[in-house]
C-alpha positions in Angstrom: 1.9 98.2 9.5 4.2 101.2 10.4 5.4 99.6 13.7 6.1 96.4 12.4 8.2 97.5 9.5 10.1 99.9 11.8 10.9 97.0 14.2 12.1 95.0 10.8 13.8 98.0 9.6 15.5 98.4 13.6 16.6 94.6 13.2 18.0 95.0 10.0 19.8 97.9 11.1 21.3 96.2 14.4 23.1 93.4 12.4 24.5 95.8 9.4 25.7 98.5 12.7 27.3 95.0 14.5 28.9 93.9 10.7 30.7 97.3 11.1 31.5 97.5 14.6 33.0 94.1 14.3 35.1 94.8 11.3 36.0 98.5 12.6 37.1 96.6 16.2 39.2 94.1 13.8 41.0 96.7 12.2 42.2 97.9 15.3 43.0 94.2 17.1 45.2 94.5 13.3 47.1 97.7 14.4 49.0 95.3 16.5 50.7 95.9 20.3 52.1 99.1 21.6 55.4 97.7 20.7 54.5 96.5 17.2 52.8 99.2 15.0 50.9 98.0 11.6 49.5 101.0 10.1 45.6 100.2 9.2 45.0 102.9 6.9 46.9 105.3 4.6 47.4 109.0 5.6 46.0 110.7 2.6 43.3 113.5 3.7 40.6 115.0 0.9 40.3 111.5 -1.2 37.2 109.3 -1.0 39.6 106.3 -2.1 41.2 103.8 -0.4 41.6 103.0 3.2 42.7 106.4 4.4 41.9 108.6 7.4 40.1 110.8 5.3 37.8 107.1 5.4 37.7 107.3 9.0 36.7 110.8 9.4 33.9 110.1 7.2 32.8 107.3 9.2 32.8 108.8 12.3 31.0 112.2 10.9 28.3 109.7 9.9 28.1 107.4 13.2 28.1 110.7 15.2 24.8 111.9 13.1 23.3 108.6 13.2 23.7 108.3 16.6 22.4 111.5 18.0 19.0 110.5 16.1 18.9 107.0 17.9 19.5 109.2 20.7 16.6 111.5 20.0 14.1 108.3 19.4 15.0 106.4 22.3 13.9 109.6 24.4 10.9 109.4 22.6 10.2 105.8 22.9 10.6 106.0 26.7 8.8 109.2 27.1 5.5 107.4 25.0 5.9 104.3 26.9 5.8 106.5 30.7 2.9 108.0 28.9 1.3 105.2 27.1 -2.1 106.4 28.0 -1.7 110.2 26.3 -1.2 108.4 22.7 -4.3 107.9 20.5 -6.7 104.6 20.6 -5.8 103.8 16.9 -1.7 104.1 17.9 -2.2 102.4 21.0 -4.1 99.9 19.0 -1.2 99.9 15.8 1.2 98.9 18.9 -0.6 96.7 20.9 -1.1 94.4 17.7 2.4 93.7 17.7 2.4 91.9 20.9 -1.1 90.8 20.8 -2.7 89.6 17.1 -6.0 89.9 18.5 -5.5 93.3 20.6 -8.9 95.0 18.7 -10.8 92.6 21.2 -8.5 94.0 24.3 -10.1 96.0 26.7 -8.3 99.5 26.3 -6.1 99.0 30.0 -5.1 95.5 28.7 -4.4 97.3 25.2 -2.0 100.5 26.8 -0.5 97.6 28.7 0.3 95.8 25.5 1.1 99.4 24.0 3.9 100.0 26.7 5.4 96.7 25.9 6.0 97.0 22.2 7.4 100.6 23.2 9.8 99.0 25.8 11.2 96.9 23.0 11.3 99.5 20.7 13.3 101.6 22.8 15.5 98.3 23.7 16.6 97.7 20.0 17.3 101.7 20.4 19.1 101.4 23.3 21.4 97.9 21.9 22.0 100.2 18.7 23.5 103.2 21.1 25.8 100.7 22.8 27.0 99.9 19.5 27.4 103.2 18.2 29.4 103.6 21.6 31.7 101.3 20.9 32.1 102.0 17.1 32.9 105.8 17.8 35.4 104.6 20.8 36.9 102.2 18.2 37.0 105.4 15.7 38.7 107.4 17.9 41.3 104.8 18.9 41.9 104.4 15.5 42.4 107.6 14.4 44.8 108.3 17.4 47.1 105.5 16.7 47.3 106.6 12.7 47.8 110.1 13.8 50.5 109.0 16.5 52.6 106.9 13.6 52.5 109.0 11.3 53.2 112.6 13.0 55.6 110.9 15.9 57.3 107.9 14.7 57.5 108.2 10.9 58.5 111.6 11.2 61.4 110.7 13.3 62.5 107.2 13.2 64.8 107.4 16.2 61.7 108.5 18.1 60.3 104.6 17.9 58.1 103.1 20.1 59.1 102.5 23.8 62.6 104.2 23.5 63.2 101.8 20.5 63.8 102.3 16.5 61.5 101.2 14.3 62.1 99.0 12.2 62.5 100.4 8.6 59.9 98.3 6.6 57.2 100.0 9.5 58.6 103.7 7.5 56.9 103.3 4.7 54.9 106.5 4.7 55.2 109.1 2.1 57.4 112.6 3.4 54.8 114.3 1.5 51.9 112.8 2.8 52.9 112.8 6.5 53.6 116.9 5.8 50.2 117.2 4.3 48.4 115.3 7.2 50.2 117.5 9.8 48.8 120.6 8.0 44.9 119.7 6.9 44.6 117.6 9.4 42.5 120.1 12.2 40.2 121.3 8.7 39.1 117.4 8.8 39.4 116.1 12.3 37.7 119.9 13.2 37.4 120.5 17.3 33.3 120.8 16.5 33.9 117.2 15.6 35.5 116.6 18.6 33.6 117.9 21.1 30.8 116.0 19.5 32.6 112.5 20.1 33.2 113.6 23.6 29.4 114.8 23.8 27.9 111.7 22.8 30.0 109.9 25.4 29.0 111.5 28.0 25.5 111.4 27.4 23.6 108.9 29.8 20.4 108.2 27.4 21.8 104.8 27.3 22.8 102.6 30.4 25.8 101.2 28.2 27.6 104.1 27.6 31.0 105.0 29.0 32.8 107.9 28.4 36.0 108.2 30.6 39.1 106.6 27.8 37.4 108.1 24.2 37.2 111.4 26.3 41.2 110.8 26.9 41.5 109.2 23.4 40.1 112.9 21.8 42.7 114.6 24.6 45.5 112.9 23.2 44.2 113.3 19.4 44.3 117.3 19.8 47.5 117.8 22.0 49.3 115.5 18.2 47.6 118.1 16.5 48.4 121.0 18.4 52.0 119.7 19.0 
């Protein structure tokens, strides 16, 4: 039935979102300390190749999209489950059976009861899936800031360094050419649209887990490199 495969299709989704929150958080436990900079990925803008920020920008693009429609059904999961008894008998009924094999015999209170239920947990696998597209957009952002940073700070000028201190020369490995190039495309990829959108979503309360106070200073710090 409909519900059933889209509570498959919701579980399915939650462990392939976690695979790539959990590799995304990795690659940012990789960049290393504040003192200690490892740069992640490559600072080529425009190619689909390679671990680049243009591979970044891309990912977050797509978490932001997929997140503001998990946004939109968890409002509608809650809004059906507060008004369980609006739906039709045959969706109550599709619902109920989900909870309750043999929900055809159910009186109809028992079955809106069983309805409301399988809509809870419906919007619960929503609401799990926001938290994670929470922290994979915060990890995004951090990312992306730290990239940014190195390259337009500290490979630009090596006496800059980190903490007052050179860096060390096998950290400057950068291409000139590239570092130019991301200091001039970069606002035509990382647009302020785009932005505002990551700050948006943050502060959205739809979901309990949500937090928005450091990738709202994150996107701060990502536009005053850009506009430096």
């Amino acid at each position: 039935k409909a519900v059933v495969s889209t509570q498959s299709t919701g579980e399915v989704q939650t462990i392939k979102l976690q695979i790539i929150t959990n590799i995304v958080s990795y690659c940012v436990s990789a960049m290393g300390t504040s003192n200690v900079i490892h740069a992640v990925f490559s600072p080529e803008l425009g190619t689909k190749k390679g671990n680049n920020l243009n591979l970044l920008i891309g990912m977050l693009q797509k978490a932001l999209e997929a997140s503001s429609q998990h946004s939109d059904a968890y409002s509608q999961l809650i809004h059906k489950a507060m008004h369980v008894n609006q739906l039709s008998t045959e969706e109550q009924r599709e619902l109920a059976s989900c909870v309750a094999p043999d929900a055809d015999k159910c009186s109809a209170v028992q079955r809106a009861k069983y309805a409301e239920l399988r809509l809870e947990q419906l919007a619960e696998t929503k609401d799990r899936q926001l938290a994670l597209y929470t922290q994979l957009i915060e990890n995004l952002i951090y990312l992306l800031w730290r990239h940014v940073q190195y390259y337009t700070v500290y490979c630009k000028d090596p006496t800059e360094g980190i903490g007052g201190e050179p860096l060390p020369k096998k950290l400057l490995s950068a291409n000139n050419d590239y570092i130019k190039n991301l200091t001039r495309e970069l606002p035509l990829h990382l647009t302020d649209p785009l932005l505002k959108k990551v700050v948006d979503f943050c502060s959205n309360k739809t979901s309990s887990s949500m937090t928005s106070s450091f990738t709202s200073a994150l996107v701060r710090r990502v536009r005053k490199l850009m506009t430096a």
